[in-house]
KOLGUKOL-530988 format. One record per residue (C-alpha): residue number from 0; x negated, y negated, z. Coordinates in steps of 0.02 Angstrom, whole numbers, plus 32768, in hexadecimal, padded with zeros to 4 digits. Each point is the difference from the previous one (the first is absolute). Layout:
<sites>
+-----+------+-------+------+
| seq | east | north |   up |
+-----+------+-------+------+
| NUM |    X |     Y |    Z |
...
+-----+------+-------+------+
</sites>
This chain:
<sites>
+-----+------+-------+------+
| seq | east | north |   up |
+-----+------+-------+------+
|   0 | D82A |  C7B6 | BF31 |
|   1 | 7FDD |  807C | 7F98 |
|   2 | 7FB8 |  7FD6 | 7F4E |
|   3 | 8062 |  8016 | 7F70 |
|   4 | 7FC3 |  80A6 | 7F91 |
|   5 | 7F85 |  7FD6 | 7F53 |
|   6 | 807B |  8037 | 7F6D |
|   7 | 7FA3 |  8099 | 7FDD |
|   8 | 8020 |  802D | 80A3 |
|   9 | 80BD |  7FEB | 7FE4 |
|  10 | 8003 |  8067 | 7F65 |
|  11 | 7FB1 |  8092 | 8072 |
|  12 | 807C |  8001 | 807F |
|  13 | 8095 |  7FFD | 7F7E |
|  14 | 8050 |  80A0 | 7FFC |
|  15 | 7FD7 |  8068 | 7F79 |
|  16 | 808D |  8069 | 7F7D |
|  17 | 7FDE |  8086 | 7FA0 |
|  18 | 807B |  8062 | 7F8F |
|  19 | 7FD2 |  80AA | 7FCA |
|  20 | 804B |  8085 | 7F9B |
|  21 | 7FE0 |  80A4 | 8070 |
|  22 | 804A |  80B3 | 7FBF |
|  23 | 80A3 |  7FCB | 7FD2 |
|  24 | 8034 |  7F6C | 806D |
|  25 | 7FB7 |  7F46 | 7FD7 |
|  26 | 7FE4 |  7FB1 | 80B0 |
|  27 | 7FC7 |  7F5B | 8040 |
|  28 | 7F84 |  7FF8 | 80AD |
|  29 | 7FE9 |  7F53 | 8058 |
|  30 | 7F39 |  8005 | 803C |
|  31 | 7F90 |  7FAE | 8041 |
|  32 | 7F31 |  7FDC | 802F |
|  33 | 7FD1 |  8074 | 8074 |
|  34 | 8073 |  8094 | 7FD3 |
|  35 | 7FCE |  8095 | 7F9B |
|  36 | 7FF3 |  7FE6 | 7F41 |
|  37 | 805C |  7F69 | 8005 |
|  38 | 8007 |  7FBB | 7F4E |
|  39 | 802C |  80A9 | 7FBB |
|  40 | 8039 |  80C0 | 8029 |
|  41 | 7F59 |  8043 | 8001 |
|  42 | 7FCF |  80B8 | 7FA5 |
|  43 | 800A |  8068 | 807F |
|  44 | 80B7 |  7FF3 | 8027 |
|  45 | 8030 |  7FF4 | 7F4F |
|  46 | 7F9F |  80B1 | 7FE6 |
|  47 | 8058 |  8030 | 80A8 |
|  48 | 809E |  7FD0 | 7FC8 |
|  49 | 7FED |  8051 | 7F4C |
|  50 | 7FF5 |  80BA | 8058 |
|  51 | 8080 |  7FE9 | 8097 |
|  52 | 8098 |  8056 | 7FE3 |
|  53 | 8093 |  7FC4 | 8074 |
|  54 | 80AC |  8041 | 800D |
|  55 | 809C |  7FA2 | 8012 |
|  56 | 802E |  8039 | 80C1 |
|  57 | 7F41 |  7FF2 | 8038 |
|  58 | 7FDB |  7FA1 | 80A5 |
|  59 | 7F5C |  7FBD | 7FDB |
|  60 | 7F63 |  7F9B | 8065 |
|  61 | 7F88 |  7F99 | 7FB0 |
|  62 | 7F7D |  7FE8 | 807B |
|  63 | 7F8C |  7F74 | 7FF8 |
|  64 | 8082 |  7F9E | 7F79 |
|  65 | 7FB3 |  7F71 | 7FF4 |
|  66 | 8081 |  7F8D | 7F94 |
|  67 | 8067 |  808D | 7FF1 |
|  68 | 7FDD |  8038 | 7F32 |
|  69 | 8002 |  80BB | 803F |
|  70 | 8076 |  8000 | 807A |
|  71 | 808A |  7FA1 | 7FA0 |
|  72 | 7FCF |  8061 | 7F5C |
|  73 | 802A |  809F | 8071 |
|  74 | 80AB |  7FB4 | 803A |
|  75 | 803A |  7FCD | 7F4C |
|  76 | 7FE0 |  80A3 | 7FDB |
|  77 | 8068 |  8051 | 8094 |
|  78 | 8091 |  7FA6 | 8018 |
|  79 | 8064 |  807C | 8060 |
|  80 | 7F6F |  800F | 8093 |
|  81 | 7F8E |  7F89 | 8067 |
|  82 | 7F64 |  7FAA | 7FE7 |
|  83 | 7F94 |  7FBD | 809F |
|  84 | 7F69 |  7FAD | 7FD0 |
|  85 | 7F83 |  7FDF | 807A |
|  86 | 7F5E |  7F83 | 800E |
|  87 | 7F93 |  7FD6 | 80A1 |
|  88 | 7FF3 |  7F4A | 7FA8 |
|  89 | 8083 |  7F87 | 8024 |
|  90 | 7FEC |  7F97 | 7F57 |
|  91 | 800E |  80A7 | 7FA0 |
|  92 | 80AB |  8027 | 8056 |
|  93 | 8041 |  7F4F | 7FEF |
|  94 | 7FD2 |  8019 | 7F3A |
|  95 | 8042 |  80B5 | 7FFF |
|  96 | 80B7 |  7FB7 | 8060 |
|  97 | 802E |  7F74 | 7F77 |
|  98 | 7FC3 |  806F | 7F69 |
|  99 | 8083 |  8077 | 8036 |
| 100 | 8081 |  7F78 | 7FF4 |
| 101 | 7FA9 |  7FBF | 7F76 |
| 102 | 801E |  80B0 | 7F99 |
| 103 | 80A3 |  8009 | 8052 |
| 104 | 7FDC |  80A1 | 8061 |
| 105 | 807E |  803A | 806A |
| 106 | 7F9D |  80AA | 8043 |
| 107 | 7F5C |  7FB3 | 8040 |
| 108 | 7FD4 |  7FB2 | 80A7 |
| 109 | 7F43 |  7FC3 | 8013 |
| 110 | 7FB7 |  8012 | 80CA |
| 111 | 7F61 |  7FC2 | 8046 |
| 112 | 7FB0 |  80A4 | 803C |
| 113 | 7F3D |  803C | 8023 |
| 114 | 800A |  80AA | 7FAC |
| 115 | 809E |  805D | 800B |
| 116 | 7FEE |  7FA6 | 80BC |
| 117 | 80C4 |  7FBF | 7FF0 |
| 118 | 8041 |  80A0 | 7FD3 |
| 119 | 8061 |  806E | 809A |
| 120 | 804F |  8090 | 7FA8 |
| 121 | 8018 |  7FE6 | 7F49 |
| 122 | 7FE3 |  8079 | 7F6A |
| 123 | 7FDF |  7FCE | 7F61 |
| 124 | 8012 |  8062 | 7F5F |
| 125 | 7F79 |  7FAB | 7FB4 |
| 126 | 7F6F |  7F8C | 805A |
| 127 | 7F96 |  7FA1 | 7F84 |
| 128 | 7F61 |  7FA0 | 8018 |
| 129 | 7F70 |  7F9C | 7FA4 |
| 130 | 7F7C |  802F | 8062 |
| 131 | 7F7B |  7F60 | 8007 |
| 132 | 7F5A |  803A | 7FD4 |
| 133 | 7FC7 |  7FE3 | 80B5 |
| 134 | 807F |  803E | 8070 |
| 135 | 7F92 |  8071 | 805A |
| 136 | 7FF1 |  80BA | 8024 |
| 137 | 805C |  7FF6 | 80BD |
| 138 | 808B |  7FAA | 7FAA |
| 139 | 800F |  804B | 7F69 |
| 140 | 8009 |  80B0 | 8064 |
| 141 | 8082 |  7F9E | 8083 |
| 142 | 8064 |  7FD9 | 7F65 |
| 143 | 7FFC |  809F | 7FC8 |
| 144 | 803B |  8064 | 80B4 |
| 145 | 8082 |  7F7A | 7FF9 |
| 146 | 8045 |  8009 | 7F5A |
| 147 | 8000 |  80CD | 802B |
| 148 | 806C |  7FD8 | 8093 |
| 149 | 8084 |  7F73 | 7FA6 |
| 150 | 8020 |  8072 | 7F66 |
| 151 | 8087 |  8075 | 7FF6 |
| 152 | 7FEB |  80B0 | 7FE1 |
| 153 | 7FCE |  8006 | 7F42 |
| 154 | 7FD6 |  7F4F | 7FF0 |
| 155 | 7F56 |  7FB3 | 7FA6 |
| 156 | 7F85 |  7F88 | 8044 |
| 157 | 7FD5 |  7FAA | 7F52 |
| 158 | 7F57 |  7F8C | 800D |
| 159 | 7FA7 |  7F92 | 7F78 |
| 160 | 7F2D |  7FEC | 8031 |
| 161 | 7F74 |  7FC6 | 7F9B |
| 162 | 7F98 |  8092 | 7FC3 |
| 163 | 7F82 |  8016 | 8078 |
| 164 | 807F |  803E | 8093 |
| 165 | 804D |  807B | 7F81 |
| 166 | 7F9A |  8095 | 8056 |
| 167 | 8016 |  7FBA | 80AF |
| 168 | 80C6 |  8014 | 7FEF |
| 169 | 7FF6 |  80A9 | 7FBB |
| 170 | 7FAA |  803F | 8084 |
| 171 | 805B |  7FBA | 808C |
| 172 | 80A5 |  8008 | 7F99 |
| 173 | 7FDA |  80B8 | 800A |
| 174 | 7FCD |  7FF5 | 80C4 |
| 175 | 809B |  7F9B | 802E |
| 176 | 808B |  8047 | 7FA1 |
| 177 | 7FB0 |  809B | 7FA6 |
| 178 | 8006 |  7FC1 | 7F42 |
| 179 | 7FCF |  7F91 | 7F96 |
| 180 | 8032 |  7FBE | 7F43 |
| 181 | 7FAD |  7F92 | 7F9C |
| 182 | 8075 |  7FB5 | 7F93 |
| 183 | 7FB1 |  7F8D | 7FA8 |
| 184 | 7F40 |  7FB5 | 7FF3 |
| 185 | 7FE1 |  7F5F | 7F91 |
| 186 | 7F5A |  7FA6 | 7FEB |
| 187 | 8001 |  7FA8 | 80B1 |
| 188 | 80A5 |  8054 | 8056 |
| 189 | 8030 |  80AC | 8031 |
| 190 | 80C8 |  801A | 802E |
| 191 | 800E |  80B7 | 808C |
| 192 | 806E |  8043 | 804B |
| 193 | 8046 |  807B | 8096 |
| 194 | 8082 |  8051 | 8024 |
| 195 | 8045 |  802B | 80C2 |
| 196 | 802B |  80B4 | 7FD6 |
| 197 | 806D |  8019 | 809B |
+-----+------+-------+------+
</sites>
């Protein structure tokens, strides 16, 4: 028989809630231990979030969505498209599902997917990611040939890193899909952007 858990143990395994005002919409994440910035949106989306510009009819693809902030922020925003949000861990997606019902979101599904792994032929107007810090140059670069390949023509691959990948994505931004925009650096976060040109 298994022992009961020590109280502090019990408060950590409590799901977290967070409300936070984000760019026009106030919106309310269930979280938990073990998830990404779990008692609080953390900077770097919020400065992502501050310089994405997302239009009504936009199909859109947060990748790596953790509890969804991005991904439903995107679908509040676009009501008349899609949002897919996608996470390779299975607590994040469980999270990202009720916070969609939670913000009563009718134009978001959350899937457990490696990557874009899940994907078969969909195109995105806009893909969106917060990049962790140690992703990796083989996946950052697989993200990147896959994001190229899920856009439509004229969409944007839109990114949030800490500072010290900033010139890492401009030059492979500008090896993968031939340009680059920085559209934003703060003191720890720098927002870029591409564009699939045809």
């Amino acid at each position: 028989m298994c022992p009961s858990p020590l109280p502090e143990a019990k408060k950590i395994i409590q799901p977290l809630k967070i409300t936070a005002p984000l760019h026009g919409h106030e919106l309310t994440f269930e979280t938990s231990y073990g998830v990404f910035s779990p008692k609080e949106v953390d900077d770097g989306t919020r400065l992502l979030l501050k310089h994405l510009k997302v239009e009504p009819d936009f199909d859109c693809l947060d990748l790596g969505c953790g509890y969804g902030p991005i991904g439903i922020w995107m679908a509040k925003n676009a009501p008349q498209g899609q949002t897919l949000m996608l996470d390779k861990d299975f607590v994040a997606i469980e999270h990202a599902q009720n916070n969609i019902q939670i913000n009563n979101v009718t134009n978001a599904q959350a899937k457990l997917s490696n990557g874009f792994s899940v994907l078969k032929e969909e195109k995105f107007d806009l893909i969106v990611s917060n990049i962790p810090a140690k992703v990796g140059n083989e996946m950052l670069y697989l993200f990147l040939y896959d994001a190229l390949y899920h856009l439509k023509p004229g969409g944007k691959f839109v990114v949030v890193t800490v500072n010290g990948l900033r010139h890492f994505c401009k030059r492979t931004f500008n090896e993968v899909f031939d340009n680059y925009k920085k559209e934003k650096q703060g003191q720890a976060y720098t927002v870029s952007s591409a564009t699939k040109l045809v």
